[in-house]
mmCIF file as gemmi writes it, N, C-alpha and C atoms, coordinates in Angstrom:
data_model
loop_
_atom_site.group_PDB
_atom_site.id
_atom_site.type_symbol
_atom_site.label_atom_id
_atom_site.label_alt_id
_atom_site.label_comp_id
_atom_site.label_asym_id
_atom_site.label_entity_id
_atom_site.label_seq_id
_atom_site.pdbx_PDB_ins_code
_atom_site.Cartn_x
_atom_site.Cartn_y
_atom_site.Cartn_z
_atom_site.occupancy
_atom_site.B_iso_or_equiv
_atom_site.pdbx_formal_charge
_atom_site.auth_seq_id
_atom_site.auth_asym_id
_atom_site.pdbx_PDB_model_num
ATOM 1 N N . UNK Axp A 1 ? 0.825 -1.185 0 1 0 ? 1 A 1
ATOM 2 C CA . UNK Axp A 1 ? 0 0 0 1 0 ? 1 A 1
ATOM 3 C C . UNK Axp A 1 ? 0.87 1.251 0 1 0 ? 1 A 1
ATOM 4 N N . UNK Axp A 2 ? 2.055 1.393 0.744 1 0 ? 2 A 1
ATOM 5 C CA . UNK Axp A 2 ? 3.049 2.37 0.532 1 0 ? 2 A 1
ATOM 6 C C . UNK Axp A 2 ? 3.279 2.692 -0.407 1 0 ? 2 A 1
ATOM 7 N N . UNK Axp A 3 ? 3.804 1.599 -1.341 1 0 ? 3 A 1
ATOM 8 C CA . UNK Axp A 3 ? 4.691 1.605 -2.701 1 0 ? 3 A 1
ATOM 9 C C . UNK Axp A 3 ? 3.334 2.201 -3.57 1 0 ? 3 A 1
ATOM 10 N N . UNK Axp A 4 ? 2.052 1.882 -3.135 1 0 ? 4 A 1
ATOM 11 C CA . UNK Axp A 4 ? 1.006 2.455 -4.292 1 0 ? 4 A 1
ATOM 12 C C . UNK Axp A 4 ? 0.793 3.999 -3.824 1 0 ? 4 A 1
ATOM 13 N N . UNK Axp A 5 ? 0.916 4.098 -2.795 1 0 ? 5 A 1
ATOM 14 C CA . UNK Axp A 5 ? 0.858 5.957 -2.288 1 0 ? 5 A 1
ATOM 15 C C . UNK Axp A 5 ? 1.817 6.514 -2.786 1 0 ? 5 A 1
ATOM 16 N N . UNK Axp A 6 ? 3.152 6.393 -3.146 1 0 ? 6 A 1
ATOM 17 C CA . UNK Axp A 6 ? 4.246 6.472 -3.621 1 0 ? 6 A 1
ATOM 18 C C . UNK Axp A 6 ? 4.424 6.989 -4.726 1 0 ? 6 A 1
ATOM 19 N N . UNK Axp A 7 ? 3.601 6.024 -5.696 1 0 ? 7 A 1
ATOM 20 C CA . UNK Axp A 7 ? 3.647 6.024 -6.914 1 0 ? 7 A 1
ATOM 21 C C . UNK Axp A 7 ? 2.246 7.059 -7.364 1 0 ? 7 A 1
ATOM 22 N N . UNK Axp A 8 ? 1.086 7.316 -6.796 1 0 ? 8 A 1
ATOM 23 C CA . UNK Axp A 8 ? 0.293 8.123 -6.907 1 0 ? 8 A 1
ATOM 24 C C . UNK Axp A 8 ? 0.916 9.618 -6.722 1 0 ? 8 A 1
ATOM 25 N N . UNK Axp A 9 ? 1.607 9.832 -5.5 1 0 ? 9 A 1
ATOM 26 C CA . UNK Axp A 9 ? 1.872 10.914 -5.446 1 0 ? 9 A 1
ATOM 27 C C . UNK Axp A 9 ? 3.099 11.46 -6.54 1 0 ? 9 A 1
ATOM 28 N N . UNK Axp A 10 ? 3.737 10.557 -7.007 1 0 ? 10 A 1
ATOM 29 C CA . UNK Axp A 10 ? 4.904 10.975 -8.174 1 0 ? 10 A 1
ATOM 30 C C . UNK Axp A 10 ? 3.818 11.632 -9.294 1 0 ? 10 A 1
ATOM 31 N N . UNK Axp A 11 ? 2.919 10.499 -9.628 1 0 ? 11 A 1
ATOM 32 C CA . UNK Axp A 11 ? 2.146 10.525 -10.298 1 0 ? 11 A 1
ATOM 33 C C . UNK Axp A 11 ? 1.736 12.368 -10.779 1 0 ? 11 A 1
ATOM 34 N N . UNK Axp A 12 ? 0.946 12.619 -9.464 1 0 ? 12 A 1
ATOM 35 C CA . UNK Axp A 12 ? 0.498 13.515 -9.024 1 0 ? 12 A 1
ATOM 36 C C . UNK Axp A 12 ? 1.434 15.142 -9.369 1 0 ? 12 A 1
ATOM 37 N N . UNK Axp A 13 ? 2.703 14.691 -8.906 1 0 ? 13 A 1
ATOM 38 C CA . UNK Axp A 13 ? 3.909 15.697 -9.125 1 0 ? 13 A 1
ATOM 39 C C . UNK Axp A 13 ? 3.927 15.887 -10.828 1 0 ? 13 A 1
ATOM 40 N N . UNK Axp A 14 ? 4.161 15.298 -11.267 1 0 ? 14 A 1
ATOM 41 C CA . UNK Axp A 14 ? 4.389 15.068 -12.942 1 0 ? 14 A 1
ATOM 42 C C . UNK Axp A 14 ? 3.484 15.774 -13.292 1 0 ? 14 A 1
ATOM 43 N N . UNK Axp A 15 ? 2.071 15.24 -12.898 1 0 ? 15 A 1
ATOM 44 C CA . UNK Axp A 15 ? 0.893 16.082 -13.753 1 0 ? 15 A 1
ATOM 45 C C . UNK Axp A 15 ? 0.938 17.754 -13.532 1 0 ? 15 A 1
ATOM 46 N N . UNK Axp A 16 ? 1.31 18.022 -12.253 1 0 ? 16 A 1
ATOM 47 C CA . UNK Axp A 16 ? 1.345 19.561 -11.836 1 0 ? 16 A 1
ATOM 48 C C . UNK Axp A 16 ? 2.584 19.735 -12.411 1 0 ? 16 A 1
ATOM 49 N N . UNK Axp A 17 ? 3.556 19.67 -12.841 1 0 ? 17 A 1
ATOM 50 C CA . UNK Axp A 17 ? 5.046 19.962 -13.653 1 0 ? 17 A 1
ATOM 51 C C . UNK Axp A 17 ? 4.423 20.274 -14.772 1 0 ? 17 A 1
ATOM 52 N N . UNK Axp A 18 ? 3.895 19.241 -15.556 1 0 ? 18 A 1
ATOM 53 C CA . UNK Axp A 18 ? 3.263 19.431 -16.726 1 0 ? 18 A 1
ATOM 54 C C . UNK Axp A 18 ? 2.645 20.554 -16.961 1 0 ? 18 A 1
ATOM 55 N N . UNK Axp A 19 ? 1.535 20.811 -15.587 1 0 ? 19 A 1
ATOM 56 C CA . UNK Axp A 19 ? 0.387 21.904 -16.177 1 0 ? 19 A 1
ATOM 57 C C . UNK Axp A 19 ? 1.418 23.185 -15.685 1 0 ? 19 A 1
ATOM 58 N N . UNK Axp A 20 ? 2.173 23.321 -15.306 1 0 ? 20 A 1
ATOM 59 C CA . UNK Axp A 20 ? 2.732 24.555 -15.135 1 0 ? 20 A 1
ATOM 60 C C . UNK Axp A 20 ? 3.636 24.962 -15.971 1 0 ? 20 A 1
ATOM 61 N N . UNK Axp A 21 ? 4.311 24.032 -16.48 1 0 ? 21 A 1
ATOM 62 C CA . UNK Axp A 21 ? 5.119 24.021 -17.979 1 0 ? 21 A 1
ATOM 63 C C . UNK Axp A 21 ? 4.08 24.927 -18.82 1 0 ? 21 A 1
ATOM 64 N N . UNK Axp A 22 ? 3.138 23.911 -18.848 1 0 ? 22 A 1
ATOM 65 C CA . UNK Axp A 22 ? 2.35 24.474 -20.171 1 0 ? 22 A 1
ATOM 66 C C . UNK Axp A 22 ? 1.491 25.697 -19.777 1 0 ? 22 A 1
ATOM 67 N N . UNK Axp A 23 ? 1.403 26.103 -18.345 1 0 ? 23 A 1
ATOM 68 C CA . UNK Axp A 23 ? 1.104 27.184 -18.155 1 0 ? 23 A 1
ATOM 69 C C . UNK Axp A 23 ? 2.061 28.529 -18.494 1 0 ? 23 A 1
ATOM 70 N N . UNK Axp A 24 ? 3.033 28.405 -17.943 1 0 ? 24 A 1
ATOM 71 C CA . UNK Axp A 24 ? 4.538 29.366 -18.702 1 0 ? 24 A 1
ATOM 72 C C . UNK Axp A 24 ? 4.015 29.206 -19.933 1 0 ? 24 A 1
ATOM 73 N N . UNK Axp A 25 ? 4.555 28.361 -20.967 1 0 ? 25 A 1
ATOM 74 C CA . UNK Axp A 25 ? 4.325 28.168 -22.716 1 0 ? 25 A 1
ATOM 75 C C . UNK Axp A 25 ? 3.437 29.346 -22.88 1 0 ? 25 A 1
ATOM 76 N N . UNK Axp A 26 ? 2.368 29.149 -22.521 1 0 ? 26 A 1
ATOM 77 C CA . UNK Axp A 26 ? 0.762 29.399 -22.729 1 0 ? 26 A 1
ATOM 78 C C . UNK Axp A 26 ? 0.725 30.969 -22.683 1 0 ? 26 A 1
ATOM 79 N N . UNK Axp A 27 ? 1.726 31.564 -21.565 1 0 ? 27 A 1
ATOM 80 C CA . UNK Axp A 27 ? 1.523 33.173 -20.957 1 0 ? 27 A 1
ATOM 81 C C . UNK Axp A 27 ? 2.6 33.44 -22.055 1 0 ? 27 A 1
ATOM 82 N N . UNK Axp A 28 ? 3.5 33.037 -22.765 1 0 ? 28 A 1
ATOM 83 C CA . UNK Axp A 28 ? 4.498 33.833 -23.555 1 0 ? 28 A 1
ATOM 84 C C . UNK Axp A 28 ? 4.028 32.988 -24.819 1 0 ? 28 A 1
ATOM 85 N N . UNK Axp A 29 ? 3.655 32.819 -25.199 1 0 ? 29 A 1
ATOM 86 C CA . UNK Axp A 29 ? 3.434 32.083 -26.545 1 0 ? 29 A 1
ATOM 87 C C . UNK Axp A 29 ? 2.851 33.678 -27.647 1 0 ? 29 A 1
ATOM 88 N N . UNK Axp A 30 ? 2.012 34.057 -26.858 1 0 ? 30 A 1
ATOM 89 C CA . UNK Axp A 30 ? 1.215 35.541 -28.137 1 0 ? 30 A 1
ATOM 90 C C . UNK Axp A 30 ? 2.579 36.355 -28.093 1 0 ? 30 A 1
ATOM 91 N N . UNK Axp A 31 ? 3.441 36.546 -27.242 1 0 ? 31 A 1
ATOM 92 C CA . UNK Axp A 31 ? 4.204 37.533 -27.385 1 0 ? 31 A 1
ATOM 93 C C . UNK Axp A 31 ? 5.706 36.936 -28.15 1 0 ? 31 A 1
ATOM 94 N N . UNK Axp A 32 ? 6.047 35.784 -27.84 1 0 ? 32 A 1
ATOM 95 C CA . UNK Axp A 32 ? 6.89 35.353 -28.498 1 0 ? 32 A 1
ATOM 96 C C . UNK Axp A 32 ? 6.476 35.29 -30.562 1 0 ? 32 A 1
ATOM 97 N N . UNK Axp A 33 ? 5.564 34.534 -30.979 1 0 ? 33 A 1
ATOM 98 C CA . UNK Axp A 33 ? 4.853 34.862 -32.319 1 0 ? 33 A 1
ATOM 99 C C . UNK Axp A 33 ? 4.77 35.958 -32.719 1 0 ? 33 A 1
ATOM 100 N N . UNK Axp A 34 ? 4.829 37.243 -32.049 1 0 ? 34 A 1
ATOM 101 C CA . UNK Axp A 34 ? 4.644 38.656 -32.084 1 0 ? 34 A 1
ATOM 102 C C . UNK Axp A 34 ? 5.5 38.761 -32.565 1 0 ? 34 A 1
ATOM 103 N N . UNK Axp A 35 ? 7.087 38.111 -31.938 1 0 ? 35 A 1
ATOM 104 C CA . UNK Axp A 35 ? 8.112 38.803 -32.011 1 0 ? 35 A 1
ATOM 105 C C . UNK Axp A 35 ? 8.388 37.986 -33.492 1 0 ? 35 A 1
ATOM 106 N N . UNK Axp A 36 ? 8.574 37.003 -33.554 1 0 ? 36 A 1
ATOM 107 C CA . UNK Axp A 36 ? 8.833 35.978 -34.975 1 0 ? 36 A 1
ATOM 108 C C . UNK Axp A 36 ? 8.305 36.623 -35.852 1 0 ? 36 A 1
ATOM 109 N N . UNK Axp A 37 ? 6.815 37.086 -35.655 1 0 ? 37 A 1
ATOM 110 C CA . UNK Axp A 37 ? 6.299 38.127 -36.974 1 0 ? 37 A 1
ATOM 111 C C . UNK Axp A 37 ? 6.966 39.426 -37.557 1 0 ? 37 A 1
ATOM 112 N N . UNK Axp A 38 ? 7.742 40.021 -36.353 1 0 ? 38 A 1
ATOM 113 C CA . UNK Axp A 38 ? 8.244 40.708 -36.865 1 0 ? 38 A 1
ATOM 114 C C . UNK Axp A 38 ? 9.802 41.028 -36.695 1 0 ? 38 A 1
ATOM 115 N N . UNK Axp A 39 ? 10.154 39.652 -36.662 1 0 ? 39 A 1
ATOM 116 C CA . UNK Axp A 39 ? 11.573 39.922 -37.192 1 0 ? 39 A 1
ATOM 117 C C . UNK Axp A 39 ? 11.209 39.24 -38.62 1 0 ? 39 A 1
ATOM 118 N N . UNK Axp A 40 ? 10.893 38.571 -38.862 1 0 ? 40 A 1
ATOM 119 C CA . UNK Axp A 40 ? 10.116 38.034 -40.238 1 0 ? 40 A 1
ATOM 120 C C . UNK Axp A 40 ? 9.931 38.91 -41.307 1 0 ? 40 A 1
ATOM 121 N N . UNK Axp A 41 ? 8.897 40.253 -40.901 1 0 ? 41 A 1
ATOM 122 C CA . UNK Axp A 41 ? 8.768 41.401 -41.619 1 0 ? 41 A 1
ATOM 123 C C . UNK Axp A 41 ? 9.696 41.935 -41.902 1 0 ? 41 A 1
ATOM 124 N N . UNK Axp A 42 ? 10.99 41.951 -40.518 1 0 ? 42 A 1
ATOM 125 C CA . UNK Axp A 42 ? 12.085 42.744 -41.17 1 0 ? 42 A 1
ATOM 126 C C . UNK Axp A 42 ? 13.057 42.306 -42.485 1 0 ? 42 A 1
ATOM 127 N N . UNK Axp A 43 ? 13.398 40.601 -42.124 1 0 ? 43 A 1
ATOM 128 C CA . UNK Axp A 43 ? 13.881 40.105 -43.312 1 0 ? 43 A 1
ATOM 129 C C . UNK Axp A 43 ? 13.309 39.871 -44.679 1 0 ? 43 A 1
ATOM 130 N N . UNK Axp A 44 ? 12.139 39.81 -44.949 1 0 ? 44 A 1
ATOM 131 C CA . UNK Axp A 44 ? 11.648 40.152 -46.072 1 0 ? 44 A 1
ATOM 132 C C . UNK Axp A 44 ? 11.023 41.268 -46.205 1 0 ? 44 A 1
ATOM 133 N N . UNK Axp A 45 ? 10.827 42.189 -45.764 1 0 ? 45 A 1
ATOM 134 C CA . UNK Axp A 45 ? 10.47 43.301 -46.079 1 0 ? 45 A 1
ATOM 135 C C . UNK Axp A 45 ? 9.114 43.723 -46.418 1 0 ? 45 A 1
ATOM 136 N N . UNK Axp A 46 ? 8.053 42.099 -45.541 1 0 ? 46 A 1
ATOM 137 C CA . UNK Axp A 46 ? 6.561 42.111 -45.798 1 0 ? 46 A 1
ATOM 138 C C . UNK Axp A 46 ? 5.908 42.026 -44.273 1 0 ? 46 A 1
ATOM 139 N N . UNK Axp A 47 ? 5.027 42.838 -44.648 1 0 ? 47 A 1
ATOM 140 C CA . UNK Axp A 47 ? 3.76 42.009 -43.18 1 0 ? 47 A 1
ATOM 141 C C . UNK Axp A 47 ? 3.332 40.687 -42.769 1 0 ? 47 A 1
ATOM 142 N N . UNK Axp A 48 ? 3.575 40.103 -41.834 1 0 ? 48 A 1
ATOM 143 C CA . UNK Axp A 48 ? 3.238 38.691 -41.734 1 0 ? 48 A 1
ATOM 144 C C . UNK Axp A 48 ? 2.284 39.255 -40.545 1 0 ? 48 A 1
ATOM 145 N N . UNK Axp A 49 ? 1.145 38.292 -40.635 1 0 ? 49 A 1
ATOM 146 C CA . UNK Axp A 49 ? 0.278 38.337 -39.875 1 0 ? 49 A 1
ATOM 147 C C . UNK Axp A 49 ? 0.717 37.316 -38.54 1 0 ? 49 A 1
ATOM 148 N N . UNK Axp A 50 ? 1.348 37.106 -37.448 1 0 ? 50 A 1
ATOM 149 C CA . UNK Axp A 50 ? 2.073 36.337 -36.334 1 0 ? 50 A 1
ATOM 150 C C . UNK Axp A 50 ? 1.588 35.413 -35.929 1 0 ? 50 A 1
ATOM 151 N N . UNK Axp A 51 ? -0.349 35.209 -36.155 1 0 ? 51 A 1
ATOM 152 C CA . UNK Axp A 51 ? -0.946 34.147 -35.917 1 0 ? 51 A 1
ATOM 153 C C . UNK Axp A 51 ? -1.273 33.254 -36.875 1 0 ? 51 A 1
ATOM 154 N N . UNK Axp A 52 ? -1.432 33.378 -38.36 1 0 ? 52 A 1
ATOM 155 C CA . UNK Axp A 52 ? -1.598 32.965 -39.663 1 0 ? 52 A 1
ATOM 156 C C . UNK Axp A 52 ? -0.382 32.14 -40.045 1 0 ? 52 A 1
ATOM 157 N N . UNK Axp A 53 ? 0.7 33.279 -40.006 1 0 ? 53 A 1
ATOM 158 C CA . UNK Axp A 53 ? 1.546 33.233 -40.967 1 0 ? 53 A 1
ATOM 159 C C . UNK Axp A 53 ? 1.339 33.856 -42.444 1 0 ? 53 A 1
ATOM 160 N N . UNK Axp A 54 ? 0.206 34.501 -43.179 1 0 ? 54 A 1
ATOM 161 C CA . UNK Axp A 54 ? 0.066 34.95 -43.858 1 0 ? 54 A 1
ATOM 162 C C . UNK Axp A 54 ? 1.056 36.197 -44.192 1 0 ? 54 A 1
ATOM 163 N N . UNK Axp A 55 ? 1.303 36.776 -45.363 1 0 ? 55 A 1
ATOM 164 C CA . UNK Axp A 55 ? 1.758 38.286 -45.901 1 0 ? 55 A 1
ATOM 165 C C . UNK Axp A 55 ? 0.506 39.166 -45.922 1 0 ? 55 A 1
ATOM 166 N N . UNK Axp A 56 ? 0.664 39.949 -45.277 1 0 ? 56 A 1
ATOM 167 C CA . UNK Axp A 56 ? -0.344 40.866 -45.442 1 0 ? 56 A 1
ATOM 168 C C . UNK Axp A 56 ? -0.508 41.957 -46.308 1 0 ? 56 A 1
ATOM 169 N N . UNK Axp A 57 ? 0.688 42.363 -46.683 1 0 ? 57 A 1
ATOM 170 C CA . UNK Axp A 57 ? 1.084 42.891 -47.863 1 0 ? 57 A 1
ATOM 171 C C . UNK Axp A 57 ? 2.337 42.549 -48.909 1 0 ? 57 A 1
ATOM 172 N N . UNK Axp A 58 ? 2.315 42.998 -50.141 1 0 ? 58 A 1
ATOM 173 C CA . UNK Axp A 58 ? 3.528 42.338 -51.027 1 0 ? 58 A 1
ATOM 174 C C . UNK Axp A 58 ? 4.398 43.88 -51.361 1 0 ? 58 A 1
C-alpha cells in the first residue's frame, strides 16, 4: 500500500510539472509569435500576420 501511495503521489507531481510548464508556454506564446512576426517582416520586407503566418502585404 506504501509503494502504491508512492507512486500516486509521483504521479500527481508530474501532472502539476506538466500543467505549469504548459502554463509558462501558454503566458508567452502571443508575445513570443509577435516577435517571430516581426523579425520576419524585417527580413523580407513584408507584413506577416504572427498568428496565420500569412503576408499581409507584397
Amino acid at each position: 500500500m506504501k509503494e502504491a501511495s508512492g507512486e500516486l503521489s509521483m504521479t500527481l507531481i508530474v501532472i502539476v510539472a506538466a500543467g505549469v510548464i504548459l502554463a509558462i508556454f501558454m503566458a508567452f506564446k502571443d508575445p513570443i509569435t509577435k516577435a517571430i512576426g516581426d523579425k520576419w517582416s524585417e527580413w523580407t520586407g513584408k507584413d506577416v500576420n504572427a498568428k496565420t503566418g500569412y503576408i499581409l502585404r507584397d
